[in-house]
C-alpha positions in Angstrom: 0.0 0.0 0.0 1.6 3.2 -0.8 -0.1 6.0 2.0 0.6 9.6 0.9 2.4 12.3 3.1 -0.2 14.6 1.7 -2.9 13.8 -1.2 -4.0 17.3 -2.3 -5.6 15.9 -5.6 -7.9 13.7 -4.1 -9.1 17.1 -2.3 -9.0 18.6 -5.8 -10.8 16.2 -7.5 -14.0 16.2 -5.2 -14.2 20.3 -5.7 -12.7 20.6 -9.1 -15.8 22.1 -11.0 -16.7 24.3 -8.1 -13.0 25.7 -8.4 -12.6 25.9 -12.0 -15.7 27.9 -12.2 -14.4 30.2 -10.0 -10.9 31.0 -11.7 -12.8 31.2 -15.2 -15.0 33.5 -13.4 -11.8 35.8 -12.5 -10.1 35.3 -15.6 -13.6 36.8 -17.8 -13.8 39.6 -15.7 -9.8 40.6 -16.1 -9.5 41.5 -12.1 -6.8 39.4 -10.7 -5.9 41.8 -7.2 -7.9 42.2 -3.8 -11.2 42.5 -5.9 -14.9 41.0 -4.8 -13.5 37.9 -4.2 -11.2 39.0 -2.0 -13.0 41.3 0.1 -16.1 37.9 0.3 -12.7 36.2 1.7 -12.1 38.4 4.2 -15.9 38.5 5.4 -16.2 34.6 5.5 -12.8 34.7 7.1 -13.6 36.5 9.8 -16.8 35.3 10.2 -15.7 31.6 10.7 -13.0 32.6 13.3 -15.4 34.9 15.2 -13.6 38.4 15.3 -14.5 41.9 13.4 -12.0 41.8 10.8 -10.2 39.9 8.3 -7.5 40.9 5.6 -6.2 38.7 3.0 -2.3 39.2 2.0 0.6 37.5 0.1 1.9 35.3 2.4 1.6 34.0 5.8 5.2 35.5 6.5 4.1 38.7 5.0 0.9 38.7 7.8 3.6 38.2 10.5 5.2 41.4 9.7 2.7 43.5 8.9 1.6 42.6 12.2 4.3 43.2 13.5 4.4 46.5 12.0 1.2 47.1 12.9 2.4 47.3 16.4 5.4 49.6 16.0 8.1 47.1 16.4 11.3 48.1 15.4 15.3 48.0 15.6 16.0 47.1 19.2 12.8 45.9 20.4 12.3 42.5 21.1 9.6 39.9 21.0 9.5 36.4 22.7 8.6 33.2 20.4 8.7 30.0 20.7 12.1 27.8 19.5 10.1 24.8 17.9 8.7 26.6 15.2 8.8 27.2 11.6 11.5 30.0 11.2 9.0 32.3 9.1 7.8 32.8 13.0 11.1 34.6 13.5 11.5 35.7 10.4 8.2 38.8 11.0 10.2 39.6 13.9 13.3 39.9 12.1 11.8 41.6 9.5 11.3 44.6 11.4 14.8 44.9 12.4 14.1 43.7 15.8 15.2 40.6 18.1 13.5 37.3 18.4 13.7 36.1 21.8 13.5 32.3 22.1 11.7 30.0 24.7 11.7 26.7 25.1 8.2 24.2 24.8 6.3 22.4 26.8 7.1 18.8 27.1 3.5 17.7 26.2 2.2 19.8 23.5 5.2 20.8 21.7 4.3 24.7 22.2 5.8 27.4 23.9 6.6 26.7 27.4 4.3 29.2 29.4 6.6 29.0 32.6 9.6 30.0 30.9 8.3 33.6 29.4 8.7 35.8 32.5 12.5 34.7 32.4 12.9 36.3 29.1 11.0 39.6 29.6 13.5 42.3 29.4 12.8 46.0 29.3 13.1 45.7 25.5 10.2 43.4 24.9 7.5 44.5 23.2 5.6 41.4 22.8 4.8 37.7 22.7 4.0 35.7 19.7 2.5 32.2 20.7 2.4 29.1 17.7 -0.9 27.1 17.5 1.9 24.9 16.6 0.6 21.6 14.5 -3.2 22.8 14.9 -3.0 22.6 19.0 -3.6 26.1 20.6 -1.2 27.2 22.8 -1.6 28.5 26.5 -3.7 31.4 25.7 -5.4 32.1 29.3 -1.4 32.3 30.8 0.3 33.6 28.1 -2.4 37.1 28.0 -1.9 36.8 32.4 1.8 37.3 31.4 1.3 40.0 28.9 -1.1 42.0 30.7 1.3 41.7 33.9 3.7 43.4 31.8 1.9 45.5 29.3 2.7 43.7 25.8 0.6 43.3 23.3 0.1 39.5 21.8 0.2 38.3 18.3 -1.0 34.1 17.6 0.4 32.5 14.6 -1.9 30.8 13.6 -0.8 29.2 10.1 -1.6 25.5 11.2 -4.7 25.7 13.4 -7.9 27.2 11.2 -10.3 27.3 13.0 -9.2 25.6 16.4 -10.5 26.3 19.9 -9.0 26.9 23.5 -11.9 26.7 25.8 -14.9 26.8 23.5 -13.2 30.1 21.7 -12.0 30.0 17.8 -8.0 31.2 17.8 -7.0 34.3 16.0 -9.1 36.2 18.2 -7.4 36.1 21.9 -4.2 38.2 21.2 -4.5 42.1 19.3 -3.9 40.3 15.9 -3.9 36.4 14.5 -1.7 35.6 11.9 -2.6 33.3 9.1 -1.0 31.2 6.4 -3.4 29.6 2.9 -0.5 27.5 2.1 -0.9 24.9 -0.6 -0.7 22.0 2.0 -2.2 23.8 4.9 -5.6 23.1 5.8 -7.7 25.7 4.3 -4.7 26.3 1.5 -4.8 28.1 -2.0 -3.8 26.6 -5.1 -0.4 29.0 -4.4 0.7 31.8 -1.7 -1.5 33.2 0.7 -1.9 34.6 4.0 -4.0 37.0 6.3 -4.8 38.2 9.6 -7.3 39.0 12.0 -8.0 41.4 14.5 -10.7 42.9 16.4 -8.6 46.4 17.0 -10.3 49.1 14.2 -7.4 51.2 14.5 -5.0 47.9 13.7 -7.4 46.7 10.5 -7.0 50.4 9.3 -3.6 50.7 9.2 -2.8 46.7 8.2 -5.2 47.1 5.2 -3.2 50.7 4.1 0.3 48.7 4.7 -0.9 45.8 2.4 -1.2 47.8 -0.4 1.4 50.5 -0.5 -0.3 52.5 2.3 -3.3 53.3 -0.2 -7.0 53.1 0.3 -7.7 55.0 -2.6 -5.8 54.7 -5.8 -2.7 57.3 -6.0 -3.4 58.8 -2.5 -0.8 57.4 0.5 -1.2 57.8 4.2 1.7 55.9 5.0 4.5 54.0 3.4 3.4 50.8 3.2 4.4 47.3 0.8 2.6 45.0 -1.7 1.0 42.8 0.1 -2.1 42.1 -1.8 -4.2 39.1 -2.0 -4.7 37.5 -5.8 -8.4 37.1 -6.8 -7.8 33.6 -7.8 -6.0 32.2 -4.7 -9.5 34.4 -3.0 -11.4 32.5 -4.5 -9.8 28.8 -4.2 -10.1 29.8 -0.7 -14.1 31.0 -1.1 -14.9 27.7 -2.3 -12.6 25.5 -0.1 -14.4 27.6 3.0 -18.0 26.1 2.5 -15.8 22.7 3.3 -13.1 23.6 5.7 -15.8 22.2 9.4 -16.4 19.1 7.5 -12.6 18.5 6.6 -11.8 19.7 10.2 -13.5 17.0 11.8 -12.3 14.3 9.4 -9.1 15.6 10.1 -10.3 15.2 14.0 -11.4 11.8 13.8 -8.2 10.5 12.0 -6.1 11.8 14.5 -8.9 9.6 17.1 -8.1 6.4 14.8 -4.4 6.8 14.9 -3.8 7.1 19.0 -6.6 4.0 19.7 -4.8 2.2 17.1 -1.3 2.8 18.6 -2.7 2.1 21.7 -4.3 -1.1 20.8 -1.7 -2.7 18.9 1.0 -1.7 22.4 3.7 0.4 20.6 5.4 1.3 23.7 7.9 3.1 21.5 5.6 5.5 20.4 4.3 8.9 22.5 1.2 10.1 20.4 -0.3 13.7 20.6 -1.9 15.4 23.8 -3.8 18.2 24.4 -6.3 19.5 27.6 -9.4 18.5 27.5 -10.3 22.3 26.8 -8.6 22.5 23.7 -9.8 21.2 20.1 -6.9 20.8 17.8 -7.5 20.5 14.0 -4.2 18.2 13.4 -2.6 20.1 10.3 0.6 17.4 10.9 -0.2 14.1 13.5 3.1 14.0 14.9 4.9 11.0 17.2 7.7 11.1 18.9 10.0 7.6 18.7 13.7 6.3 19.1 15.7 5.2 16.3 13.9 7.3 14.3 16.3 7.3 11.4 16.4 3.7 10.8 12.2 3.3 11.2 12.4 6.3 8.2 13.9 4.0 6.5 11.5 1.3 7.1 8.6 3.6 6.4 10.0 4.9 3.1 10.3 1.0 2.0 6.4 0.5 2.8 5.1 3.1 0.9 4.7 5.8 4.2 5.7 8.8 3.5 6.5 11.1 6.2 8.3 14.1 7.5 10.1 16.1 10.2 8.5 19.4 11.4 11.1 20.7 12.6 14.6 18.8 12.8 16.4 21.8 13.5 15.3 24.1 16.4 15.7 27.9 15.1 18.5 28.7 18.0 20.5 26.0 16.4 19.5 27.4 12.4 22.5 29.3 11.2 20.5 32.2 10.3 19.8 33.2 14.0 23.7 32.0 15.0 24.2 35.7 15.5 22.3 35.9 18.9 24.3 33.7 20.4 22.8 30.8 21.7 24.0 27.4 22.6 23.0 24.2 21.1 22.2 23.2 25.0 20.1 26.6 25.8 17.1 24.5 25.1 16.7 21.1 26.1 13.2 20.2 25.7 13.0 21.8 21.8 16.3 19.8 21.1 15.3 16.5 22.2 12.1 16.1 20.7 14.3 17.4 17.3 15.9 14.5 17.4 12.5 12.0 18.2 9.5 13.6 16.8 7.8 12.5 13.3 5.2 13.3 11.3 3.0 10.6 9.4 0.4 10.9 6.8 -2.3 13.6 7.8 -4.8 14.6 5.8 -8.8 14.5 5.6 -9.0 11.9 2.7 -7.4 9.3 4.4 -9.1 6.0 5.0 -9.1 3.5 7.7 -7.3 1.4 5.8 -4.4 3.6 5.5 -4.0 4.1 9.1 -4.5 0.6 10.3 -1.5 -0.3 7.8 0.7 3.2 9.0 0.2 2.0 12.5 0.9 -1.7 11.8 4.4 -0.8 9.6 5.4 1.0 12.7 4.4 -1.8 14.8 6.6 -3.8 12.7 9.2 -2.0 13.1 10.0 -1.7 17.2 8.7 -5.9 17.0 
């Protein structure tokens, strides 16, 4: 059996009229930037997250620094973010000429540790940027304690956990501004780049929405110097249609994820330590991801059964040789570099059959018998 990483064209093929009908539609009427599809985008987006405002931009590292931006942060500021994390997290921060601050995670869900922020507050920081990181929310009810303790303002990313809850509320809408990625193989992705953020601060939407497009709300007149960070009608509109589907592939999503860790627990892998979360949170399980020994050679052993699989992240991004220039030491955090060296992710996606699990499950099985 050969079990996909990934299987975007089975999601294509069960939408494919809907979707061609709606680039045709773009392409006969000739407007291809932040047009009505876009601004429907940014209504349903925020709509489905439950905040006031929506924006749809270029990229999710684009949304990271305009929000950043957004907040005035600048050359010699510094804001905290969690090590085990996609570097694009960073990167918003960096962007701005300012200092990422890293903290270790927690041993259990793989996000920012909550009692290791107040150690890294310094005079300098300006604000904290939690990861929903794999579709679990982070610590939102501690992490806004801390902030408001010391007066910084909070940005989520959250670019793998559409439409996720902590304690019956959708992310994006606890800190001043979510942060969003529409990545091809995220799960609500467009058919290229894509990104956005949310916000329920008036004064924020106003000046993110000038800054996306050249600091313009009406054509040749500039309040403020801004970038191109427009939204393309057709990547609006893959992500219009995909939208009416995104609860149902959710909790598909949500009941594979169910599947894999009663399957690993009935079969006895001891080897294997699957996902956890509180019982107050409700990931959406954009990556399912284990954490094992010899993970190298049962690669190898996956690869040969038709299992493909990945590693999000191998490298922590204090050990990345683009942030070597702040000094840190491969030792400055333990947790994020041992679970670098153990954690894997295997097939995820709403398509996948029984079938496919039983046999992921049973490979790995294999494997540690």
């Amino acid at each position: 059996m050969n079990v996909p990483f990934v299987d975007l064209k089975t999601q294509y093929s069960g939408i494919k009229d809907e979707i061609l009908s709606e680039i045709n539609e773009v392409l006969d009427n000739t407007a291809y930037i932040c047009g009505k599809k876009a601004k429907k985008f940014e209504e349903n987006f925020a709509k489905i997250h439950d905040v006031k405002y929506s924006i749809g931009l270029s990229t999710g590292t684009d949304a990271l620094h305009v929000a950043m931006h957004a907040l005035g942060i600048k050359q010699g500021d510094e804001v905290i973010v969690p090590v085990n994390t996609y570097i694009a997290t960073a990167e918003g921060i960096s962007l701005c000429y300012a200092k990422p601050v890293f903290v270790d995670n927690d041993e259990k869900t793989y996000n920012i540790d909550v009692n290791k922020i107040e150690a890294a507050i310094t005079h300098k920081t300006k604000a904290i940027l939690p990861v929903h990181l794999y579709g679990q929310p982070a610590e939102m009810d501690s992490i806004l304690e801390i902030a408001k303790k010391h007066n910084l303002n909070v940005v989520e990313d959250c670019s793998q956990a559409h439409l996720a809850t902590y304690k019956g509320k959708k992310i994006g809408g606890f800190g001043v501004i979510g942060t969003f990625s529409f990545y091809p193989g995220k799960n609500l992705g467009a058919y290229g780049e894509g990104g956005g953020v949310t916000t329920n601060d008036e004064k924020l939407y106003d000046f993110m929405l000038k800054y996306r497009q050249h600091g313009s709300l009406e054509k040749y007149i500039h309040d403020i110097e801004g970038h191109n960070y427009r939204m393309e009608e057709i990547q609006a509109g893959v992500l219009n249609i995909k939208m009416k589907y995104i609860q149902k592939w959710t909790d598909m999503r949500r009941n594979n994820a169910k599947l894999y860790t009663r399957t690993f627990e009935s079969l006895g892998i001891e080897e294997v330590i699957t996902p956890w979360h509180p019982e107050y949170t409700d990931p959406v399980y954009h990556l399912y991801i284990i954490r094992v020994k010899n993970r190298g050679k049962l690669i190898e052993h996956l690869n040969k059964n038709g299992v493909q699989n990945g590693l999000h992240y191998p490298v922590p991004l204090h050990m990345q040789k683009a942030y070597s220039h702040l000094g840190y030491k491969p030792d400055d955090f333990p947790v994020a570099k041992k679970f670098a060296d153990e954690i894997l992710s295997i097939p995820m996606y709403p398509e996948m059959t029984e079938d496919m699990i039983y046999y992921t499950c049973s490979k790995i099985k294999e494997f540690y018998s």
